[in-house]
C-alpha positions as CSV (number, residue, x, y, z in Angstrom):
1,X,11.5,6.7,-1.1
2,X,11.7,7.5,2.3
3,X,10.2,11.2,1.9
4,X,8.0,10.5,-1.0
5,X,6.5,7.4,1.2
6,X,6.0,9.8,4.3
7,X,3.8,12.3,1.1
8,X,2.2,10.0,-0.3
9,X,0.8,8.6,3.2
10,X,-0.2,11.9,4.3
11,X,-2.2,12.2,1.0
12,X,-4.6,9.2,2.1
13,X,-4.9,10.7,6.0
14,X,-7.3,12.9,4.3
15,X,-9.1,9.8,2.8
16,X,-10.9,7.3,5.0
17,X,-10.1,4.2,4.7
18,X,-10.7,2.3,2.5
19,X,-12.6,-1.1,2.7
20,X,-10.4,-3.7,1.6
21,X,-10.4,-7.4,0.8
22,X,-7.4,-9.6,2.0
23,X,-8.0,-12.9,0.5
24,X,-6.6,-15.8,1.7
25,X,-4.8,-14.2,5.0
26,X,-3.3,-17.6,6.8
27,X,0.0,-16.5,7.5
28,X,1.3,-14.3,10.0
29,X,3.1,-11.9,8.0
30,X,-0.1,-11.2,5.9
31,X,-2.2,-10.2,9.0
32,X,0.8,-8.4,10.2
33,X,0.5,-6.1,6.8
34,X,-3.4,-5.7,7.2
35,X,-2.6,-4.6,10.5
36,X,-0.2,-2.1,10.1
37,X,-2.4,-0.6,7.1
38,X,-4.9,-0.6,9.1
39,X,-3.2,1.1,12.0
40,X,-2.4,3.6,9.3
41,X,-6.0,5.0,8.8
42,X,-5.2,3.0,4.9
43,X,-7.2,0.3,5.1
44,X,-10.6,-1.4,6.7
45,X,-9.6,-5.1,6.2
46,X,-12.3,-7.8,5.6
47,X,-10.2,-11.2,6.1
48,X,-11.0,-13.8,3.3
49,X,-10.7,-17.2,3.8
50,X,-11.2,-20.7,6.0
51,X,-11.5,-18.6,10.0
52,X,-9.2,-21.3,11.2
53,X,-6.2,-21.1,9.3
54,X,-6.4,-17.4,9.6
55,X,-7.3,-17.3,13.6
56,X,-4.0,-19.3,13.7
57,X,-2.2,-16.8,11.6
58,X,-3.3,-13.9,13.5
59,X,-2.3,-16.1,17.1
60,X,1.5,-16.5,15.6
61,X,1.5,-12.8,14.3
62,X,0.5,-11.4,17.9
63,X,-1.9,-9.3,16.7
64,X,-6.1,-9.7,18.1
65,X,-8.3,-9.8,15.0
66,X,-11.4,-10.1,17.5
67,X,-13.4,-6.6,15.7
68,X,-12.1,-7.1,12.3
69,X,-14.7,-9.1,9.9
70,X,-14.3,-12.2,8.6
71,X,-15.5,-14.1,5.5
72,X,-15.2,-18.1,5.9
73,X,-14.3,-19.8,2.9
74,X,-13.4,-23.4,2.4
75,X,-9.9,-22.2,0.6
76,X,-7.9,-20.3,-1.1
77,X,-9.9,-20.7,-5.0
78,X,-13.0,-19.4,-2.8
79,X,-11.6,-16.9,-1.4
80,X,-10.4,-15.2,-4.7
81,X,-13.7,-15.7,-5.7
82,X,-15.7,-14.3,-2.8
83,X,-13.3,-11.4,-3.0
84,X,-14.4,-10.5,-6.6
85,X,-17.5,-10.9,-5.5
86,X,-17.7,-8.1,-2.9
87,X,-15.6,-5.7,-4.9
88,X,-18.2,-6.2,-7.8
89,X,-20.8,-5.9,-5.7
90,X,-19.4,-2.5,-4.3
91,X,-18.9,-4.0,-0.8
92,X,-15.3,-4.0,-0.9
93,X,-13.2,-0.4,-2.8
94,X,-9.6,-2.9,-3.2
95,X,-8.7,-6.5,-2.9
96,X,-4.7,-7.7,-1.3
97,X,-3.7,-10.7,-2.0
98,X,-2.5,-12.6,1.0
99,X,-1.0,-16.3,0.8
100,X,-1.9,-17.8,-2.4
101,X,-0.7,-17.3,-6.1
102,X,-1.1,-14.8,-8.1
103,X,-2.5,-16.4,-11.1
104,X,-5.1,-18.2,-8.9
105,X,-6.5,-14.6,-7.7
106,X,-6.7,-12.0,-10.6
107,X,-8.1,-15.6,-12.2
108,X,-11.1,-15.0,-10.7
109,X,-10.6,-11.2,-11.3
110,X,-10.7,-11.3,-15.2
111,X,-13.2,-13.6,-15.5
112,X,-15.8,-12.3,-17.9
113,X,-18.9,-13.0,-15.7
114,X,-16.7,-11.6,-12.2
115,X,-17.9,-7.7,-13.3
116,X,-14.2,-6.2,-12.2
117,X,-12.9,-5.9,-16.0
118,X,-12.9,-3.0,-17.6
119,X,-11.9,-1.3,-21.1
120,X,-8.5,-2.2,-20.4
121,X,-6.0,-4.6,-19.9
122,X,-5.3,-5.0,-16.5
123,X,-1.5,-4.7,-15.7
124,X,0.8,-4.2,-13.5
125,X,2.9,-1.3,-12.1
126,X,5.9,-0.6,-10.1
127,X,6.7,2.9,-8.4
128,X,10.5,2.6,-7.0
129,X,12.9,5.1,-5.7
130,X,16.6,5.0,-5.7
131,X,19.5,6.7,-4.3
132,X,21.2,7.2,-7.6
133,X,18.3,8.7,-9.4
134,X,16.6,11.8,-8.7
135,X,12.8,11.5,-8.5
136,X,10.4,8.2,-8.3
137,X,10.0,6.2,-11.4
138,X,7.3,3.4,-12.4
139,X,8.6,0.4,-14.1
140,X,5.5,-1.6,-16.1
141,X,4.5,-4.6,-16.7
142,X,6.8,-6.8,-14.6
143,X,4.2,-9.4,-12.6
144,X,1.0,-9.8,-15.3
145,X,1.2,-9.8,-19.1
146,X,3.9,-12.1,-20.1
147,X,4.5,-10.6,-23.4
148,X,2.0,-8.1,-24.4
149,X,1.0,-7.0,-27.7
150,X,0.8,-3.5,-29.6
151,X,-2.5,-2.9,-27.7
152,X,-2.2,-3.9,-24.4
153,X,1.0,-2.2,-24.6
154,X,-0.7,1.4,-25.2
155,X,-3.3,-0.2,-21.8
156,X,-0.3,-0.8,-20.1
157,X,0.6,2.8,-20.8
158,X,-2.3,4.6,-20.0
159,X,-2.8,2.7,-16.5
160,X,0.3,3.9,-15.4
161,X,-0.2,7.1,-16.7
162,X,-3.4,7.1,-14.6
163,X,-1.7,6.0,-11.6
164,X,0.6,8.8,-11.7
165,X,-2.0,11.6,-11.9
166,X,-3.5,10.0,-9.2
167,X,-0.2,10.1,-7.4
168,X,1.7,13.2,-8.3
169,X,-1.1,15.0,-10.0
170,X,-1.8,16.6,-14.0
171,X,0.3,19.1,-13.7
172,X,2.8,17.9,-15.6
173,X,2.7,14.8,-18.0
174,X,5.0,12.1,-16.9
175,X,7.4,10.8,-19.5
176,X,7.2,7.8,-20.6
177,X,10.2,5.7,-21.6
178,X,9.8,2.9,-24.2
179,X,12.2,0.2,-23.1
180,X,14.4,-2.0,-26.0
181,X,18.2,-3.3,-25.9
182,X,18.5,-0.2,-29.1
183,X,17.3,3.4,-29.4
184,X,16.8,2.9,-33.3
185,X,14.0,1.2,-34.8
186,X,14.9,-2.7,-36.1
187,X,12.5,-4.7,-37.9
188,X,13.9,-7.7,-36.7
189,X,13.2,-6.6,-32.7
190,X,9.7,-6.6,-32.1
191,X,10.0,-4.0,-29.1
192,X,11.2,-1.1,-31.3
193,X,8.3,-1.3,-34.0
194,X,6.4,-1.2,-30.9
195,X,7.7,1.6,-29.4
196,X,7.5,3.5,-32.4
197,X,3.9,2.4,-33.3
198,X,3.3,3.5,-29.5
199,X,4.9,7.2,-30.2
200,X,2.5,7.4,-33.2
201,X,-0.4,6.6,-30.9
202,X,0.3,8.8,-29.1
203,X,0.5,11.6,-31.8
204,X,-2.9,10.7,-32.8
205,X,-4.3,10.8,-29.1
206,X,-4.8,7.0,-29.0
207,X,-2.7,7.1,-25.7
208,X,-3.1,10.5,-23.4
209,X,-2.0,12.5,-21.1
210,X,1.7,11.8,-21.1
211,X,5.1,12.6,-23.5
212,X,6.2,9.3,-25.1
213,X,9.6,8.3,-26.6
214,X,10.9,5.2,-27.5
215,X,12.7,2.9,-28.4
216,X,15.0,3.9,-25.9
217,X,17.8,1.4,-24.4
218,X,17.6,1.7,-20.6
219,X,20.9,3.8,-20.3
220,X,19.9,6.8,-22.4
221,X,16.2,6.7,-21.2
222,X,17.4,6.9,-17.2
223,X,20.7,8.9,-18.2
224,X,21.2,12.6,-19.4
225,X,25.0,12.0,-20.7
226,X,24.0,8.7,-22.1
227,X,21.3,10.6,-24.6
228,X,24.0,13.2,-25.0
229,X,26.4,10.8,-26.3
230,X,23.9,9.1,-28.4
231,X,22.8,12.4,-30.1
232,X,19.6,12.0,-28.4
233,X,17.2,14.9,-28.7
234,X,13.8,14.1,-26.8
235,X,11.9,15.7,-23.9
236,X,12.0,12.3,-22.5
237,X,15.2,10.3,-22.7
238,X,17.4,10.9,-19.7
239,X,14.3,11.9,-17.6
240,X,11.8,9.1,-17.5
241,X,9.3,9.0,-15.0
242,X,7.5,5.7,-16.6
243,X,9.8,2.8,-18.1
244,X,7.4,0.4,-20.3
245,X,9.7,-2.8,-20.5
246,X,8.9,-4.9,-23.2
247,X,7.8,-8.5,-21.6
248,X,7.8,-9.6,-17.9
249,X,11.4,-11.2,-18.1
250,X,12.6,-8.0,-18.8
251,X,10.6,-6.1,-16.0
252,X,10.7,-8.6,-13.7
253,X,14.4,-8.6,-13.5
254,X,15.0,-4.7,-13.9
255,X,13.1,-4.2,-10.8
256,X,14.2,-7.3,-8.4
257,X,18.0,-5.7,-9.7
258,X,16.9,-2.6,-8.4
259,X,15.5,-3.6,-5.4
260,X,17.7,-6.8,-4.2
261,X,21.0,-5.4,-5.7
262,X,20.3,-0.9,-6.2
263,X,18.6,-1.0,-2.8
264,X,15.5,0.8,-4.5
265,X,12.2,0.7,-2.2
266,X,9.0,-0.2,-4.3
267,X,5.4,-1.1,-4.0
268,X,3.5,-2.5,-6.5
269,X,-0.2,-2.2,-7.4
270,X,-2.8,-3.9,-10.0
271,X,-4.5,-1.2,-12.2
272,X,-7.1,-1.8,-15.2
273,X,-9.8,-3.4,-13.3
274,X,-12.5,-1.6,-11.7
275,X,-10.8,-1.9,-8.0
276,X,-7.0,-1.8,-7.3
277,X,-5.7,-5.0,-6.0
278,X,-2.2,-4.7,-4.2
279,X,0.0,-8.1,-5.2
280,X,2.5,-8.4,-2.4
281,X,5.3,-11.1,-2.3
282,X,6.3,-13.0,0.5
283,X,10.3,-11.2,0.1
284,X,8.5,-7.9,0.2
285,X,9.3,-5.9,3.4
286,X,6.2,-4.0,5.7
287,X,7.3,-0.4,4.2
288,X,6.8,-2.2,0.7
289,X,3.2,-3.6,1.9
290,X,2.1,-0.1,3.3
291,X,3.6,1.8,0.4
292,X,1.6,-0.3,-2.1
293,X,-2.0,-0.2,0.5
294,X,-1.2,3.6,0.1
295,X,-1.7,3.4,-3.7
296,X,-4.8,1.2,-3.5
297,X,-6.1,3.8,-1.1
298,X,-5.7,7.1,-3.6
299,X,-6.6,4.5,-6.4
300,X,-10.1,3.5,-5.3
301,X,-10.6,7.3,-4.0
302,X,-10.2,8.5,-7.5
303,X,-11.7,5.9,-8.9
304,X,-15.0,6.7,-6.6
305,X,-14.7,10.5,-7.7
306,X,-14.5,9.6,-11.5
307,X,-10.9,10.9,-11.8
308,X,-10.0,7.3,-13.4
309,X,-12.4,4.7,-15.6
């Protein structure tokens, strides 16, 4: 993604950066992350956690945190919560997460009295590049929603959808690709009645702003010949920008397969509530961190401007 990155970066020198929450920050790679963000105009970190731990972290990382501001908190539950905190009280524009789990911080994000939800379901997104296909792609929802329903499916959808405008812009509607092991519809496989509930929805202008097809089985929604072959006619199989998998098993392990095994680069983002939070992993690389602080910058820049709810 090595020219798309280098795009997408210049996109956010034009924005300032933006004022971001690390929560929990007590180990060295985490400040390393913040850091380079930071030295990338992407970010103006505010360090969440007990000032010990993360003095320590920033003396093992190398790097002098003496200007940057820091929040003390007891641990790492506090930290999540101080963090939602800010970004509902406007203080903060995106939240990272740093060393603790994941369930443990968008905890505190979803929690009804927290002010961070939204009309949707928050979810997750990928945006990957790989050699052996021609343009990025998002893969959605592989880290949050374990097996989402009918409607948190068509949220799923339209976060993406929203991330990609932000991206790449509205001038073309990305295509979406509904992910199942078949490209027919089966009663008994919940994912295809699904998918083609979702391609009614979108008829009717329940989901907007993109073309939808689906079911599609991965080969024939990634792969030109493979729709040929299956007598495939859709503006979207063989060209997918978005790939809705149907649970995070399935997501999870398309997109570790094409990272650990394709050598795809990706960075991942939290869409849905009313800041973006970046959800890094300790096995994710410093190009993966910055990539996905790139997409929490043009997120919370368009979500200021009213381009996104």
């Amino acid at each position: 993604m090595s020219g798309q990155t280098d795009a997408i970066l210049a996109l956010c020198r034009k924005l300032p950066p933006t004022c971001t929450a690390i929560v929990h920050p007590v180990k060295a790679n985490v400040i390393a992350a913040g850091f380079e963000a930071m030295r990338e105009g992407l970010i103006a970190p505010v360090l969440i956690g007990p000032a010990a731990r993360i003095a320590e972290a920033a003396r093992e990382a190398g790097i002098d945190i003496a200007g940057w501001e820091i929040v003390n908190t007891e641990h790492s539950h506090a930290a999540a919560a101080k963090a939602a905190e800010l970004a509902a009280g406007g203080n903060v524009s995106a939240i990272m997460k740093g060393s603790l789990h994941t369930d443990e911080l968008l905890g505190e994000i979803v929690k009804a009295g927290a002010g961070l939800r939204t009309e949707r379901r928050i979810s997750h997104c990928y945006l990957m590049s790989i050699a052996s296909y021609p343009k990025p792609f998002m893969i959605t929802d592989a880290a949050v929603n374990i097996l989402p329903d009918l409607p948190v499916k068509a949220d799923i959808i339209q976060n993406a959808v929203d991330l990609w405008c932000v991206v790449f812009g509205e001038a073309r509607p990305p295509k979406v690709a509904i992910l199942a092991a078949v490209e027919t519809v089966n009663p008994k496989m919940q994912a295809t009645l699904d998918a083609a509930a979702l391609c009614k929805m979108a008829d009717r202008r329940q989901i907007t702003g993109c073309l939808i097809d689906g079911p599609l089985a991965f080969d024939n929604a990634i792969s030109p010949q493979a729709a040929r072959e299956k007598g495939i006619v859709s503006a979207v199989a063989g060209d997918a920008d978005i790939l809705l998998v149907p649970d995070i098993e399935a997501g999870n392990m398309l997109a570790k397969q094409l990272t650990f095994l394709g050598g795809a680069e990706a960075a991942g983002i939290v869409l849905g509530a009313r800041v973006p939070i970046v959800l890094t992993s300790r096995a994710d690389d410093q190009r993966t961190r910055l990539l996905s602080s790139a997409l929490a910058c043009l997120l919370a820049d368009a979500r200021a401007k009213g381009r996104i709810k």
